[in-house]
N, C-alpha and C positions, 0 to 999 in steps of 0.2 A: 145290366142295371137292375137294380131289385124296386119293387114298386115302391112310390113316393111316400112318405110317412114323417106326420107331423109331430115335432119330436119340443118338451121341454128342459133346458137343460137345468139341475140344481146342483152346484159346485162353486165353494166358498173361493178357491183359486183361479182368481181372476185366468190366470193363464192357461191351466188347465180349461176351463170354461172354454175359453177361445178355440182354444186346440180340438176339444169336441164338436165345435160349432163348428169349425173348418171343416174336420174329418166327414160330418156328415151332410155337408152344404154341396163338400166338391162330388159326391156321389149322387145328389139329386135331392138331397133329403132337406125338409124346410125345419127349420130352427124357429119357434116363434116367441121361445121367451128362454131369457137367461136368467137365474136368478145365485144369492149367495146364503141363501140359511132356509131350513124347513116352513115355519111362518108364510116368504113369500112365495114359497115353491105352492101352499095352499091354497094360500089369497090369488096367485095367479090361477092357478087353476076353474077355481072356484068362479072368479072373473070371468076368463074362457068360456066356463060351462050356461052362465048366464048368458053369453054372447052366441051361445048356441057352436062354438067356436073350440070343441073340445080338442087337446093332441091326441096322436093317436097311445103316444107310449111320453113315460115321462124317464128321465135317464138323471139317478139321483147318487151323490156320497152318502154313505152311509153316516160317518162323523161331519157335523156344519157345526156353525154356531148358534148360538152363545157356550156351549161346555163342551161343544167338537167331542162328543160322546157318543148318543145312538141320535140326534135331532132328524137327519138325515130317515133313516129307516122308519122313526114312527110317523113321520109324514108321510112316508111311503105303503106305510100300512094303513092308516089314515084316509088316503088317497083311494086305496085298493076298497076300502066299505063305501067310503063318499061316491067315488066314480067309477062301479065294478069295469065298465069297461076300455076304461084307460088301463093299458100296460104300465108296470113298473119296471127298469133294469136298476137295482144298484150296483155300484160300484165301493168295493173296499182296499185299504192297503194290506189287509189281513186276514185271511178267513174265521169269521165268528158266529160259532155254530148256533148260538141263541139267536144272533140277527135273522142269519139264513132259515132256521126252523119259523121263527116267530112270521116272517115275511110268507114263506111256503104252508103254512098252517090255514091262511083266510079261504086261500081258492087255487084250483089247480089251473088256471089258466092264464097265460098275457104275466109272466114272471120272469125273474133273470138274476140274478145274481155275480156276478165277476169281480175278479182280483182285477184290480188297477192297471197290474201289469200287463193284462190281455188286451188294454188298447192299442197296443205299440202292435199287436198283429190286427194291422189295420183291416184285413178283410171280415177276419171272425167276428171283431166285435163290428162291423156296419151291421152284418149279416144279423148277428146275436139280437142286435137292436130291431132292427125289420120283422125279427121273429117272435119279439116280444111283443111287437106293435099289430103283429097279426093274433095273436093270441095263443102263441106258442109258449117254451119254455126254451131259458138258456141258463145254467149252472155251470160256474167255473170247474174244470175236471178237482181240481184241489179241494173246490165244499165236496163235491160229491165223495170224493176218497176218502175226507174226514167224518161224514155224516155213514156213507156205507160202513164204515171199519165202527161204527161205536159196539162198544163191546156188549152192550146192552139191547143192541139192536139182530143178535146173532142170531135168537129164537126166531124172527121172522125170517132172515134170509137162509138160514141151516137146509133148506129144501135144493138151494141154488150151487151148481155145479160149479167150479171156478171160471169156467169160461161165458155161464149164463152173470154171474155177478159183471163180470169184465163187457160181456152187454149191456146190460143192466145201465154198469157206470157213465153208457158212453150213450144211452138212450136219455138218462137224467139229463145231461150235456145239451140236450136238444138233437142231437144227429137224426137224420135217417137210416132207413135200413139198410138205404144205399149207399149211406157214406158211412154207415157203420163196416160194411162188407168191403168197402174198401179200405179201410182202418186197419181191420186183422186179415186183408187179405184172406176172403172166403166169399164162396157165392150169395147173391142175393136171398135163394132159396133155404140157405146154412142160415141166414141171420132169421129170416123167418120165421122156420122152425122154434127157433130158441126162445124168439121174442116170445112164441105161442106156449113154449111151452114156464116162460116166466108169469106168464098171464095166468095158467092153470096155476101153478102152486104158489102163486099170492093171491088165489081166490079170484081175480077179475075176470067174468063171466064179456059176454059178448054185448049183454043189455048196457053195459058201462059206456060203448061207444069209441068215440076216436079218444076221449080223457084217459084211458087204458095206458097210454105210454107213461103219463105223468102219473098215475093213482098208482104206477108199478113203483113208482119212488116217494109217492107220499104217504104208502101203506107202513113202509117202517118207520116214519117221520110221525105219523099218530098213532101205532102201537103203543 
């Protein structure tokens, strides 16, 4: 059971809505507000935050309404300046690399991004959610493989061996070393290494701290 974490949801479908609220009720996690468009995903919040009553992560669609376009994400960004320490997770039907960058650009902490379809793996995404609410990160492997491959993005990672990017990718993800090492099948000690030595040639010095895993993914993302 992963610690309890006070979660709101914003998603225009009704049934989807539900489906989220189940998934993470029957796991221990409290649901305190449903909502259907960006507007009240703020207003509730904002209420909340008066109430002294803040969630810990708020789990939002990217497209809501009124024009089911980006409504979703700029409350979420929105969100992210208002309440730095409320987590954001969205969710998309599609990976879009302007949402993903524009959401990843305010701050390296308490983030998430996933394709839609990552719900239906019921453990990943509680899990995802929990780690967004601690102040972790969680990245669909899909943004990450879109966002690493920009072509434009080469000159920063040009130092990284194939198997340090292949780290890299699955650090963005939110993994551990230890569920990385279990991923490619390699020791604890192997992933370590790599991690340190992705840290020296993207510059991340030790004074950075434990932000180090995520600034190793948001140094090409502000190049």
């Amino acid at each position: 059971m992963e610690d309890r974490v006070r979660v709101v949801i914003a998603e225009d479908s009704v049934l989807l809505r539900e489906g989220l609220t189940r998934l993470l009720t029957d796991r221990g996690h409290e649901v305190v507000a449903g909502v259907g468009d960006g507007d009240a995903l703020i207003k509730t919040v904002d209420d909340l935050a008066r109430e002294d009553q803040l969630p810990d992560v708020v789990v939002a669609d990217v497209r809501m309404p009124p024009t089911h376009t980006d409504e979703g994400v700029r409350a979420a960004v929105q969100l992210r300046r208002s309440h730095p320490g409320v987590g954001v997770l969205v969710l998309s039907q599609y990976v879009e690399e302007r949402y993903a960058t524009e959401l990843l650009a305010a701050s390296s902490r308490g983030v998430g991004y996933l394709l839609k379809d990552r719900v239906a793996e019921v453990r990943e995404f509680v899990d995802a959610v929990v780690r967004v609410a601690e102040g972790g990160t969680a990245l669909d492997p899909e943004v990450v493989a879109q966002l690493l491959g920009r072509s434009r993005k080469q000159d920063v990672l040009a130092g990284l061996t194939p198997r340090e990017r292949e780290v890299l990718g699955l650090m963005a993800e939110g993994r551990t070393n230890s569920a990385i090492a279990r991923q490619l099948v390699v020791s604890d000690g192997a992933v370590e290494k790599h991690v340190s030595n992705i840290f020296l040639k993207l510059g991340l010095s030790p004074s950075d701290g434990d932000h180090r895993r995520v600034l190793a993914v948001l140094t090409y993302l502000k190049s």
